[in-house]
N, C-alpha and C positions, 0 to 999 in steps of 0.2 A: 598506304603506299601506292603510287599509282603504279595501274598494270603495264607490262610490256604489250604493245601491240605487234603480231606477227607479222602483220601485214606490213609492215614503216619497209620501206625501200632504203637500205644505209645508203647515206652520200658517197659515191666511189669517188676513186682517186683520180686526179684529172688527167695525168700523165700514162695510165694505162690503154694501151690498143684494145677494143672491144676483143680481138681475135688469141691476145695473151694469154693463158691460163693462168686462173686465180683459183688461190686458197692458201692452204697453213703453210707455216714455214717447217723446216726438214731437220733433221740433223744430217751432217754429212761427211765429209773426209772419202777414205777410200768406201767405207762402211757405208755411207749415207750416199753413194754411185750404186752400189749392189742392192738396195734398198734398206732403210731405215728397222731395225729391231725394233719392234714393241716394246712400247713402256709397260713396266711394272705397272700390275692393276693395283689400285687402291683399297687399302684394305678394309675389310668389308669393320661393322661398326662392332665395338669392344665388348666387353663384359669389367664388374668392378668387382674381386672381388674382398669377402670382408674375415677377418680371423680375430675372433673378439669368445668368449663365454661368458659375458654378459648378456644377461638376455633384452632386459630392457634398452640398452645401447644399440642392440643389433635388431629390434623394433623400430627406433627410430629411423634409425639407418633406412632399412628396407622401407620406411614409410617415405623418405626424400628418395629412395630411387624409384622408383614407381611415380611419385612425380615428378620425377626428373624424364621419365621413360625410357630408363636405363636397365639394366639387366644385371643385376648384382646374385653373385654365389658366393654361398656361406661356405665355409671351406670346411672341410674335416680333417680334422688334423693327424686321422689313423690314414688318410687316403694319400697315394703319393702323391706328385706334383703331374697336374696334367689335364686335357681337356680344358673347359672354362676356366680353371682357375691359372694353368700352365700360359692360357692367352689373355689373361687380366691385361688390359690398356689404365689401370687405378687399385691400389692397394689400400681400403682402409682396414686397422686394426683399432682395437683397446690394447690399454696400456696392459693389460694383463698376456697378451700376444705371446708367442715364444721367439725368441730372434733367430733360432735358428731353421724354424719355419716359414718365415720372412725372408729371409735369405734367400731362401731355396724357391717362393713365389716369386720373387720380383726378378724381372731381365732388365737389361741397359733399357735407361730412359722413361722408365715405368715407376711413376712418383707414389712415395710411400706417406700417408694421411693417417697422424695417428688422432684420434677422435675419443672425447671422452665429456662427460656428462654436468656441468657445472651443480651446485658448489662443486671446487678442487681444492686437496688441499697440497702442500710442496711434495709428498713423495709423489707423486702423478707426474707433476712434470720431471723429476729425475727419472722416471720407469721410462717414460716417454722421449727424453734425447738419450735416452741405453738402446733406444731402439733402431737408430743411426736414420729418423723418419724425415724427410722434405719440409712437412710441415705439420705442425701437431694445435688443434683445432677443438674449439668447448661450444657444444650445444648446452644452450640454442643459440647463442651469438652468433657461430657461423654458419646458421642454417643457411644463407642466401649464399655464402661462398659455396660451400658444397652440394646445393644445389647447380650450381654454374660447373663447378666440376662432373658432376654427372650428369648433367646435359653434354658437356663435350664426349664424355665417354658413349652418352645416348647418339650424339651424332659422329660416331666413328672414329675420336680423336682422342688420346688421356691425356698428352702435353701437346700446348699447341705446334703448331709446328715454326723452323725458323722465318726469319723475316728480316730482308734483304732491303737498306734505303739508299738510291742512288740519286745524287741532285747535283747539278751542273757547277762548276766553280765560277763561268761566266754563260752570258745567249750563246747557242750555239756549239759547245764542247763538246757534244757528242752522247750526253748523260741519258737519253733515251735509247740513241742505239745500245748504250752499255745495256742500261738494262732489261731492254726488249733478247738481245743475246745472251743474257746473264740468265734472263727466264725460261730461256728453250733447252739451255745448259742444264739447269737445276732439274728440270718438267726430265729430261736424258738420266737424271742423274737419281733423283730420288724419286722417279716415277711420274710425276705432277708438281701442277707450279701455277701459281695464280700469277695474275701481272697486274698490277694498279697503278692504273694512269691519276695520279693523284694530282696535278698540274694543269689547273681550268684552263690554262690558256696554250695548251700544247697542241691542238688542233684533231687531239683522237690520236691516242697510239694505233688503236687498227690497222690506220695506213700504215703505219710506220712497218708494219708487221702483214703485211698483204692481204688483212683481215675486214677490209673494206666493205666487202663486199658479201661478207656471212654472215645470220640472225643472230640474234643473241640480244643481252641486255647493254644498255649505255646509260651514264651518268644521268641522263634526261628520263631514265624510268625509273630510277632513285632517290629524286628530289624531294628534301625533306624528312628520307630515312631516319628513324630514328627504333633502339632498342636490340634486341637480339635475333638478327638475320637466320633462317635457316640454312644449309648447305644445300640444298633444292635450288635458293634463291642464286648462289654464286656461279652453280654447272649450270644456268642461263644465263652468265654471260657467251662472250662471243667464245667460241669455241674453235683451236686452231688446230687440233688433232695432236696424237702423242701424249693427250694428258695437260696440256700447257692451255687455261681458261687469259681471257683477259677484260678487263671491265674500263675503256676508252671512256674520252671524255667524248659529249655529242656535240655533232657539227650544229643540230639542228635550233641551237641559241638556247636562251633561259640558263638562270644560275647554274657556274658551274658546280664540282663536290667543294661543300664547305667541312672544316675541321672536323665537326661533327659527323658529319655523315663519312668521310674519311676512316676517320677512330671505328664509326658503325661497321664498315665495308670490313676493315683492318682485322678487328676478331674475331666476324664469322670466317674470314679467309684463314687467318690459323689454325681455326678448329677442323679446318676444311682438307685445307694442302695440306700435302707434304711440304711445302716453302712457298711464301710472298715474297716477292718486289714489288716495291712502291717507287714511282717513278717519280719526284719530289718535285715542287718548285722552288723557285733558288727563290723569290718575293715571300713571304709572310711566313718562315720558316718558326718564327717565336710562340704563332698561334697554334703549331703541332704539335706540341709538347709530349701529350702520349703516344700519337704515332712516332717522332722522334725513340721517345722510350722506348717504345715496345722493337725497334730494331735493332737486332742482334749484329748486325752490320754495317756501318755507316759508309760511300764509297762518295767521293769528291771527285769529280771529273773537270779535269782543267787542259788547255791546250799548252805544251812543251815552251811556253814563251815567258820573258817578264812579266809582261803586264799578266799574261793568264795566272802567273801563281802569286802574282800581286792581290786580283778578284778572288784569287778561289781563297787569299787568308781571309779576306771581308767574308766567306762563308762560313769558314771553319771556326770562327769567333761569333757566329751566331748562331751556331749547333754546340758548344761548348757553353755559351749563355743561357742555353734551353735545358742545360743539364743532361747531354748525351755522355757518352762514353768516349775513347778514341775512334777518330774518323780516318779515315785513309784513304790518299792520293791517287787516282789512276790519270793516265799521262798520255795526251793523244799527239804524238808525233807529226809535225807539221811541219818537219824540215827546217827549223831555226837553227839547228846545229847544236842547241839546251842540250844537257845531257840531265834525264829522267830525275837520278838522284838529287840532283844542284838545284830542279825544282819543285821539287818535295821539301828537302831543307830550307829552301825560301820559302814555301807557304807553309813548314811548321808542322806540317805531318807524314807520318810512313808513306812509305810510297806500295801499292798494292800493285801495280805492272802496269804495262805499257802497251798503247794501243796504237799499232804504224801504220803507214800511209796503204790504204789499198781500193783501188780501183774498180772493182769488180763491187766491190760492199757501194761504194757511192752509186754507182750507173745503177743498183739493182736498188737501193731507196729513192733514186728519183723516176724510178719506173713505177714504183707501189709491188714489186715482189717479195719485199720482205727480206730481213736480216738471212744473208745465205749462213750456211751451215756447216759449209765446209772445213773439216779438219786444218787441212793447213792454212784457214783463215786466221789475221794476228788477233782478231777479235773470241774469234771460236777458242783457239787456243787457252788466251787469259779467261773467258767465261768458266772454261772448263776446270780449270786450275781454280779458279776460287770455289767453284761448285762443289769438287771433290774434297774443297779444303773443308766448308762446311758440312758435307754429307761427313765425314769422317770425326770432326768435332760433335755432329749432332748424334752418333751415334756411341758416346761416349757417355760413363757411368751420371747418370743423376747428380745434379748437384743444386741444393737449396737449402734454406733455412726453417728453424721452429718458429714458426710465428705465435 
């Protein structure tokens, strides 16, 4: 992988006065005038722990976490709930577990792995959906998955985190602002927030984001990435303060991020954030098919017009081809007189809110100051509202299957 050079001067923005002040953008409103509260720190990397009396089970175990370089505690099950085991980010057990020591281990969002030794025979798996487990797993077949699970727990994360896909319904809708302001909402909201400019031909969200002008990594020091990113690798990119990273595409030419390297970027940043946005391109939408997958939220940004929610069904029928989920509408007000809903039902999907005309956001993106932050901006406001909608979904009881 080629190295970052400290030295590269980023291409700044043309539009900015030498004499402006540059750097991150803010949160704001009344709050974001009196200065900005500190984000939630990141929290520091997990432990996994395991409740099994088998021995040879919890041999193995402990031989994948160790190379995993994870930090696995054998629980006692005379011991109450507390310390390492009370901050488990991964729960594996054997099927011989008691459930209502389990119970009592696991918090919201902390996936329960029940793990057991092949040959099985059928009372194993009934011990094991008694166990009410996310995913129930036979060594050594799933050595390699759970090794990947306790590499995330080794690198700070037990479930990855959400993941946010915003992509234009026509050129020009606004789908970057969304979700440059969508990211600084989130990064407010659950502490941190990764931003992925995934769209070679966007010109570098940096600018877009007043990030011009700060070190960091870009697309042009990634080229060709391939395998499992560390979290080291993500906190260099560009860095906008408050928690909120972003990895631009580079002005400075050569292949932009291919599918590949996208997917690469994609699930070190899960294991990484608290939440990803990936900033889509509305062109070659068919070749993303797991970054499509992997987001928890799909967002269509189209302009209040016919023709705009004519384009944006030509999108929404090629995210639906790719085997997504439901996608939803967001509606940038441009004075047609459209009423929001009338074009949602034209182009076929929910409508997620509406983004109105505002002056101050245009003059400060064609200066390079970055998306303001202001509370009673119509932009701030919708970001914040889906942000809260996710942080409140995300922190809701586990939900997954026995594999």
């Amino acid at each position: 992988m080629p190295v970052h050079d400290p030295t590269r001067r980023p291409v700044p923005h043309p539009a900015r006065r030498p004499d402006r002040p540059r750097g991150p953008v803010h949160g704001g409103g009344e709050r974001g005038r009196r200065g900005t509260p500190p984000a939630r720190p990141a929290p520091p990397p997990g432990t996994a722990v395991l409740v099994t009396g088998e021995e040879e089970l919890a041999a193995a175990l402990v031989r994948l976490a160790v190379a995993a370089g994870a930090d696995l505690h054998r629980d006692d099950p005379g011991a109450p709930v507390g310390g390492a085991a009370g901050d488990a980010a991964l729960v594996l057990a054997g099927a011989d577990a008691d459930p209502g020591r389990l119970r009592a281990l696991r918090r919201p969002g902390v996936p329960l792995v029940v793990v057991g030794r092949g040959p099985l025979d059928p009372s194993w798996w009934q011990a094991a959906a008694g166990l009410e487990a996310d995913h129930a797993v036979v060594l050594p077949e799933a050595q390699d998955w759970l090794l990947e699970r306790l590499s995330d727990v080794a690198d700070g994360r037990g479930r990855p985190g959400p993941v946010l896909g915003v992509v234009g319904g026509t050129g020009g809708a606004g789908a970057s602002v969304l979700a440059a302001g969508l990211a600084r909402a989130l990064a407010d909201t659950l502490g941190g927030c990764f931003l992925l400019d995934a769209d070679p031909r966007s010109g570098g969200l940096d600018l877009l984001v007043g990030g011009d002008a700060l070190p960091g990594l870009r697309w042009g020091d990634l080229t060709g990435v391939t395998g499992r990113l560390g979290p080291h690798v993500l906190r260099s990119a560009v860095h906008l303060g408050a928690g909120l990273h972003v990895l631009p595409a580079d002005r400075r030419g050569g292949p932009g991020p291919d599918p590949v390297a996208v997917w690469t970027v994609l699930e070190a940043a899960r294991r990484t954030f608290a939440a990803t946005v990936v900033d889509l391109p509305r062109g070659g939408l068919g070749g993303l098919g797991p970054v499509l997958g992997a987001c928890d939220d799909l967002l269509v940004v189209a302009p209040g017009t016919t023709r705009g929610a004519a384009a944006a069904c030509v999108v929404l029928d090629e995210l639906r081809a790719a085997g997504t989920g439901t996608a939803r509408l967001v509606v940038r007000d441009v004075g047609a007189g459209l009423d929001a809903e009338d074009v949602a039902d034209a182009a076929g999907a929910p409508l997620a809110g509406v983004v109105r005309p505002d002056r101050d956001l245009d003059a400060a993106l064609e200066l390079g100051e970055g998306v303001p932050g202001g509370r009673r901006s119509s932009l701030r406001v919708l970001a914040l509202a889906l942000a809260r909608d996710r942080a409140a979904r995300a922190t809701g009881p586990a939900a997954g299957a026995l594999r």
